[in-house]
C-alpha positions in Angstrom: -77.1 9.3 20.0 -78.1 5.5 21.0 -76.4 3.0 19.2 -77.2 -0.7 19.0 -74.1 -2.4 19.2 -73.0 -4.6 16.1 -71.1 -7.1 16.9 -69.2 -10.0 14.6 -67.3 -12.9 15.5 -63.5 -12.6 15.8 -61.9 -15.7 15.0 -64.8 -18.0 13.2 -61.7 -20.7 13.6 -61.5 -20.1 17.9 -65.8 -19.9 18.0 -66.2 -23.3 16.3 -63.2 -25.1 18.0 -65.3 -23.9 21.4 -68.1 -25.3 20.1 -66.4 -28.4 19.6 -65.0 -29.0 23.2 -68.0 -28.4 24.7 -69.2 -31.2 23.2 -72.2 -29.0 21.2 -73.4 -30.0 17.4 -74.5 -26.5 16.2 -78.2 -27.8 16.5 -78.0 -28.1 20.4 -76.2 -25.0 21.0 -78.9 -23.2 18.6 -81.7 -24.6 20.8 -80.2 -24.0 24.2 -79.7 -20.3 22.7 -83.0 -20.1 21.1 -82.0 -19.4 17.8 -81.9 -21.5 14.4 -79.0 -23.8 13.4 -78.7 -21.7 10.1 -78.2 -18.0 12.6 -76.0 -20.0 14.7 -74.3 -21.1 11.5 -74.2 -17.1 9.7 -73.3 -16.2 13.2 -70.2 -18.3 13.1 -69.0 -17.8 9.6 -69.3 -14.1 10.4 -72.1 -13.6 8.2 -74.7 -12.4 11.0 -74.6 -9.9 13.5 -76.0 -11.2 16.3 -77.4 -8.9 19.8 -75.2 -8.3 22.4 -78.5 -10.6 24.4 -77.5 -13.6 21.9 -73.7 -13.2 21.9 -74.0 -13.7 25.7 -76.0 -16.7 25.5 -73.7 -18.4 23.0 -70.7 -17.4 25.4 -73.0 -18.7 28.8 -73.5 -21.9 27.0 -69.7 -22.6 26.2 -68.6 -21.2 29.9 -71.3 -23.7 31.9 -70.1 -26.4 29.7 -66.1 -26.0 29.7 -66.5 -24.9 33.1 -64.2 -21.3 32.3 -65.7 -17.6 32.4 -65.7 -15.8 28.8 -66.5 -12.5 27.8 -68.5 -11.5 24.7 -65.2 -9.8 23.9 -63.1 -12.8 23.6 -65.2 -13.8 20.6 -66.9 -11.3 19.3 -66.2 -7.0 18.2 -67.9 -4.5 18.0 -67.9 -3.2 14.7 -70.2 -0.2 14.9 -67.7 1.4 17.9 -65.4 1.8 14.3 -68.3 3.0 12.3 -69.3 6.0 14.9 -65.6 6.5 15.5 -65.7 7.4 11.7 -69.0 9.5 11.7 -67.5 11.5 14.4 -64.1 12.2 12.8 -66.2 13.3 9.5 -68.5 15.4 11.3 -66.4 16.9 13.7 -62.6 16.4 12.1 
C-alpha cells in the first residue's frame, strides 16, 4: 500500500520564530518556496498539509539563511504514519 505522507507543523510557535530570524516576511519565504502567502500562512497555523517537496523547501530556505542544517522532522509530523498505524491495528488486531 503507497501512502502519501501528511505532514503538519509541530510547533506553529518554533516555525514562525524561524521565520522571524531569518529575516523572511511570509510573502518572501512564500515566493522563494513557490507557494502563496495564504498556504504558507495555513501551513503555519497548522491548517495545511503541505508535501513532503514543500516542507523541504520551507526547511532549505530557513537552513541557507540561519546558516544551520534542519530536518523536515524538526518542524513538521507525519500524521498519516498514526492513521495507518490505526488501520493496521483494526484490520489485523
Amino acid at each position: 500500500m503507497h501512502v502519501t505522507s501528511k505532514l503538519k507543523v509541530r510547533s506553529s510557535l518554533a516555525l514562525k520564530h524561524k521565520i522571524a530570524m531569518a529575516g523572511f516576511t511570509s510573502k518572501k519565504l512564500a515566493e522563494i518556496v513557490d507557494i502563496t502567502p495564504n498556504y504558507l500562512s495555513q501551513i503555519v497555523q497548522g491548517k495545511a498539509s503541505p508535501s513532503p517537496i514543500r516542507a523541504q523547501a520551507i526547511i532549505d530556505a530557513l537552513s541557507a539563511r540561519l546558516g544551520e542544517s534542519f530536518t523536515i522532522g524538526d518542524f513538521f509530523f507525519d500524521v498519516s504514519v498514526k492513521k495507518n498505524a490505526t488501520d493496521f491495528i483494526s484490520e489485523f488486531g
